[in-house]
C-alpha positions in Angstrom: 83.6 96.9 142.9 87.1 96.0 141.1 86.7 92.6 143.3 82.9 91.6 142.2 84.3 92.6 138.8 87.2 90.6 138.2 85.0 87.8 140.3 82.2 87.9 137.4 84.7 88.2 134.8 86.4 84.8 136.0 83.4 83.1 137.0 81.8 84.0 133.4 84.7 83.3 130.9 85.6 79.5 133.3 81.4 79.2 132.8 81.6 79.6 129.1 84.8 77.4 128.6 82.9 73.8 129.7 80.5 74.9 126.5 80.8 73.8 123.0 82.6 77.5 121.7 85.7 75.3 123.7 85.7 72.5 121.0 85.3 68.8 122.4 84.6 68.9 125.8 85.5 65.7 126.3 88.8 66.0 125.4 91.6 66.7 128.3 94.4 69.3 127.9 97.9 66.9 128.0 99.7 66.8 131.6 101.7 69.9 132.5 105.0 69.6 131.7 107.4 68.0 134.4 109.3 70.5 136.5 112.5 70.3 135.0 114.6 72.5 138.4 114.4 70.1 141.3 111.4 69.1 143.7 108.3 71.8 143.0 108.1 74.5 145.8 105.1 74.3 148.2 102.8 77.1 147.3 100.9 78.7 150.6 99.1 81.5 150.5 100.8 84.6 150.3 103.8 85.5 148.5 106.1 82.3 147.0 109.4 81.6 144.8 109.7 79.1 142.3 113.0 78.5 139.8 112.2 78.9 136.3 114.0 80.3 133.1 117.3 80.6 135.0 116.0 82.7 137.3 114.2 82.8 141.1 110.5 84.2 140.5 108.2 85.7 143.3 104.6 85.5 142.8 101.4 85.6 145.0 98.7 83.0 145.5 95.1 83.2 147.2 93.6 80.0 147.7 90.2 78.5 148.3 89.2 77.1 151.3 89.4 73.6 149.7 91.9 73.8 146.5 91.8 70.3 145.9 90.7 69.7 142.6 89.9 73.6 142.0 90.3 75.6 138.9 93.3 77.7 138.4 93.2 81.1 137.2 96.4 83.3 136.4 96.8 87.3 136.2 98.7 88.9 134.8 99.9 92.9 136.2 100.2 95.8 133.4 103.3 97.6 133.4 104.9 99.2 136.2 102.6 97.2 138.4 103.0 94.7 140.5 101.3 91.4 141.3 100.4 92.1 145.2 98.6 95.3 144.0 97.1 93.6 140.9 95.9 90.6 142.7 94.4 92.5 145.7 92.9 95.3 142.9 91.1 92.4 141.1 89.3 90.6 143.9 91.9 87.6 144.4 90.6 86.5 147.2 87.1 86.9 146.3 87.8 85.2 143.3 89.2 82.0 144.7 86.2 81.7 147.6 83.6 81.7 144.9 84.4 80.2 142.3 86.8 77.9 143.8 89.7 78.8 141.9 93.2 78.9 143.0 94.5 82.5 142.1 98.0 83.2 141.2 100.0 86.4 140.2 103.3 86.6 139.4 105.9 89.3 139.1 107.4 90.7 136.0 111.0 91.1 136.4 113.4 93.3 134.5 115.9 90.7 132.6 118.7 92.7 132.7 119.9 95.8 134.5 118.0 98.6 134.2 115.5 97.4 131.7 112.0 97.5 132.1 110.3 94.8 134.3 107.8 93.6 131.4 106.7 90.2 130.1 108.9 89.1 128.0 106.6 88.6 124.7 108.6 89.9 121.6 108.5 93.6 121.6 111.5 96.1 121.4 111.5 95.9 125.1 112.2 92.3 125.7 115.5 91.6 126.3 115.6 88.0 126.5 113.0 85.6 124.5 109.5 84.6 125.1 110.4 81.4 126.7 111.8 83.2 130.1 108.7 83.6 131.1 106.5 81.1 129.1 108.9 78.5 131.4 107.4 80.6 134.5 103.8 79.7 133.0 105.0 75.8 132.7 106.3 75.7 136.0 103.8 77.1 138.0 101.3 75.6 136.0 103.4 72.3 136.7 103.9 72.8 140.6 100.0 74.0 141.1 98.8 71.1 139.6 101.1 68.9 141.3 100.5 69.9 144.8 96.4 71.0 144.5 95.6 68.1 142.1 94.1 71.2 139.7 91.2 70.3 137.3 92.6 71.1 134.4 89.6 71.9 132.2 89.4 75.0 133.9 92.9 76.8 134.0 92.5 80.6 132.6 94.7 83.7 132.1 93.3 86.8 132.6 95.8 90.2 131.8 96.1 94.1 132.0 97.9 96.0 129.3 101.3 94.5 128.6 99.7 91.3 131.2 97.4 91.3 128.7 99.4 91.3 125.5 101.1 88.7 127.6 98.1 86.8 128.1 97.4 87.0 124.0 100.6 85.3 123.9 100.1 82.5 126.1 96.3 82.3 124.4 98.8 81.6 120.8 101.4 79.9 122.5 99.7 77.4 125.3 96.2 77.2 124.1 96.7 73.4 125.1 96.8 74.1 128.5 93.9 77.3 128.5 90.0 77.0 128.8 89.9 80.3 128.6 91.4 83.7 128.0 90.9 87.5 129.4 92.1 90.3 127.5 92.0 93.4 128.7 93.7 95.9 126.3 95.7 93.7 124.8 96.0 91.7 121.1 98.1 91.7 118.8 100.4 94.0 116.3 102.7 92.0 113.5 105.0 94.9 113.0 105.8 95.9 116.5 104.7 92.6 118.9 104.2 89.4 117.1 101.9 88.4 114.5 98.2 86.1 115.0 99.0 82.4 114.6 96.1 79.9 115.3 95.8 78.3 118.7 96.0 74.8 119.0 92.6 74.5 120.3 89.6 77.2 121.0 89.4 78.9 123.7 86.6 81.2 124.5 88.2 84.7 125.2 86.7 87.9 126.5 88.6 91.0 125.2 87.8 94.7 126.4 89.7 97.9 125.3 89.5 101.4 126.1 88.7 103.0 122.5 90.8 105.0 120.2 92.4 107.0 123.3 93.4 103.9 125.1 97.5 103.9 123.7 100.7 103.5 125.3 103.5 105.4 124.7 101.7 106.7 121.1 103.2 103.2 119.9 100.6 100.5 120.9 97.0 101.0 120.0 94.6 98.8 122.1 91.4 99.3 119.9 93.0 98.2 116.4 95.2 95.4 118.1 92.5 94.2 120.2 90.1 94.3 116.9 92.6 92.4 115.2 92.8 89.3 117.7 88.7 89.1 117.5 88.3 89.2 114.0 91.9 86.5 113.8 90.3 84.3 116.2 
């Protein structure tokens, strides 16, 4: 069930984002940014390691059986997870055989010693800046596209609970680059995350959240942040 979900879920938002809620169709996203560490990895299937943000990254990828020219789509794990468990909960494989996506999930990593392993969007348990792992996004965004020949019309992040407040960032932060956006208890909160700031371009994005009982830590609030990012966008 988690599979044909997380299937639907990218099949509908990657439907929706060749629509005119997207803005001009006809306009292209610019070229990924050039991989700035070396040659680009190869990706296989499986587990892989790319250099970005000063550090070595491991992160998993499913592929279709022709990835050629296929849509990308990136998840995001929640907090204490992982992204072998995340991408096997949602379906990856499934994902990538339908809808002929290639399916990536990385690892969060804790950026110094005994620190959470979280995204590092600004909250009071980031310890380095957003870019550490908005350079992640770039590169494997950069080394996909350069080895698959991705279309890049269709390139989506989908995210659980801190993935997801992750996701919101990269939907604010590299909305040039996104056709579309899932949310899954995520959004946004000015006085303990980062406030709204408009996208470059639209981008469709499906939110969900859990009601008023759906919290972490009594600190973070899913329904009002989540309300927040639909009625900003």
């Amino acid at each position: 069930a988690a599979g044909d979900a997380g299937a639907a879920a990218a099949g509908t938002a990657t439907a929706d984002a060749g629509t005119s809620d997207a803005g001009d169709p006809s306009l292209s996203p610019p070229a990924p940014l050039p991989y700035a560490v070396g040659a680009c990895p190869k990706l296989v299937s499986g587990l892989n390691t790319i250099k970005a943000g000063g550090a070595e990254r491991s992160f998993r990828v499913m592929l279709p059986a022709n990835p050629k020219g296929a849509a990308l789509v990136f998840l995001w794990h929640g907090l204490g997870d992982s992204a072998a468990n995340f991408i096997n909960s949602l379906g990856g494989q499934a994902i990538a055989n339908k809808y002929n996506a290639v399916v990536i999930a990385a690892d969060a990593v804790a950026p110094v010693p005994n620190a959470f392993a979280i995204w590092q969007f600004p909250s009071p348990l980031a310890q380095k800046p957003p870019a550490f792992d908005l350079l992640l996004f770039d590169a494997l965004l950069t080394c996909t596209d350069e080895q698959y020949d991705i279309d890049n019309k269709k390139v989506m992040t989908a995210g659980f609970s801190a993935g997801a407040i992750w996701s919101t960032y990269l939907l604010l932060e590299r909305a040039d680059y996104l056709s579309a956006a899932l949310v899954f208890s995520g959004g946004i909160d000015a006085k303990l995350l980062f406030p709204y700031k408009t996208p470059t371009r639209k981008v469709p994005v499906m939110g969900s959240h859990g009601g008023p009982t759906d919290q972490f830590n009594s600190l973070l609030f899913f329904e009002p942040m989540m309300t927040a990012l639909s009625q900003s966008l």
